[in-house]
N, C-alpha and C positions, 0 to 999 in steps of 0.2 A: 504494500500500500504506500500512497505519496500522504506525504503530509508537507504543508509550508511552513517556514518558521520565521516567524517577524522578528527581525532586532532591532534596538532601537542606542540611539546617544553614542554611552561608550562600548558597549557590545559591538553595534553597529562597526566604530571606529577602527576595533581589534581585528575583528573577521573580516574587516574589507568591504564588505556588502550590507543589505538590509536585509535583504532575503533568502534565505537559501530553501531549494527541497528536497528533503529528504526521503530514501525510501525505506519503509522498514517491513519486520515480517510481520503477517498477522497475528494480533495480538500485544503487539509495538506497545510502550508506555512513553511519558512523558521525559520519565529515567532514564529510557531509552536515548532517546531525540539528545541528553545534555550531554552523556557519553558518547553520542557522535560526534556533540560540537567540539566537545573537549580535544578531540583525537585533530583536530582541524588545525594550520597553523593562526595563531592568536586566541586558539581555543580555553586556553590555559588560564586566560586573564576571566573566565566563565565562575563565579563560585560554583560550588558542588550543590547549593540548594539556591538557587534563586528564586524571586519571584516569576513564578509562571501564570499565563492564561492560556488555554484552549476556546477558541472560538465567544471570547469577550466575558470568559466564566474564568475566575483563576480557581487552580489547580493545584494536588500534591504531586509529590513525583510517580506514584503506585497508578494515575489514574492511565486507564489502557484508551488509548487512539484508533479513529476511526478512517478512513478511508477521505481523502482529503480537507480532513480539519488542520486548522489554521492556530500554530501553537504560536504565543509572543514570550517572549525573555523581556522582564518588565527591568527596567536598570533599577539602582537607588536615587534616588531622588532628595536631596539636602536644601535646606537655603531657611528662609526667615520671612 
């Protein structure tokens, strides 16, 4: 199955792009999708738990992927 994966700021920055798609096997998790991005060059700069959404819902890592749903890597966000 494809799944897209949104990134945004400094994610974005690291991996080069905003979007990437990935394909995974049936049954794929969201877990899945970070240990792919990790494996990527700039994937590294990815925490091991970030904030995730699927399809404008966030998410834990355990949740399993469907068939073109649309995961986002939410960055952190500071200021005042």
């Amino acid at each position: 199955m494809t799944v897209t994966v949104r990134l945004f700021a400094f994610y974005a920055e690291r991996l080069g792009r905003s979007s990437i798609d990935l394909e995974l096997p049936p049954g794929g998790t969201v877990q899945d999708v970070l240990q792919r991005l990790a494996a990527l060059p700039g994937g590294n700069s990815i925490p091991a738990s970030p904030l995730v959404a699927v399809n404008a819902s966030y998410v834990r890592g355990q949740t399993v992927l469907s068939e073109g749903d649309e995961v986002a890597l939410i960055p952190p966000v500071a200021g005042g």
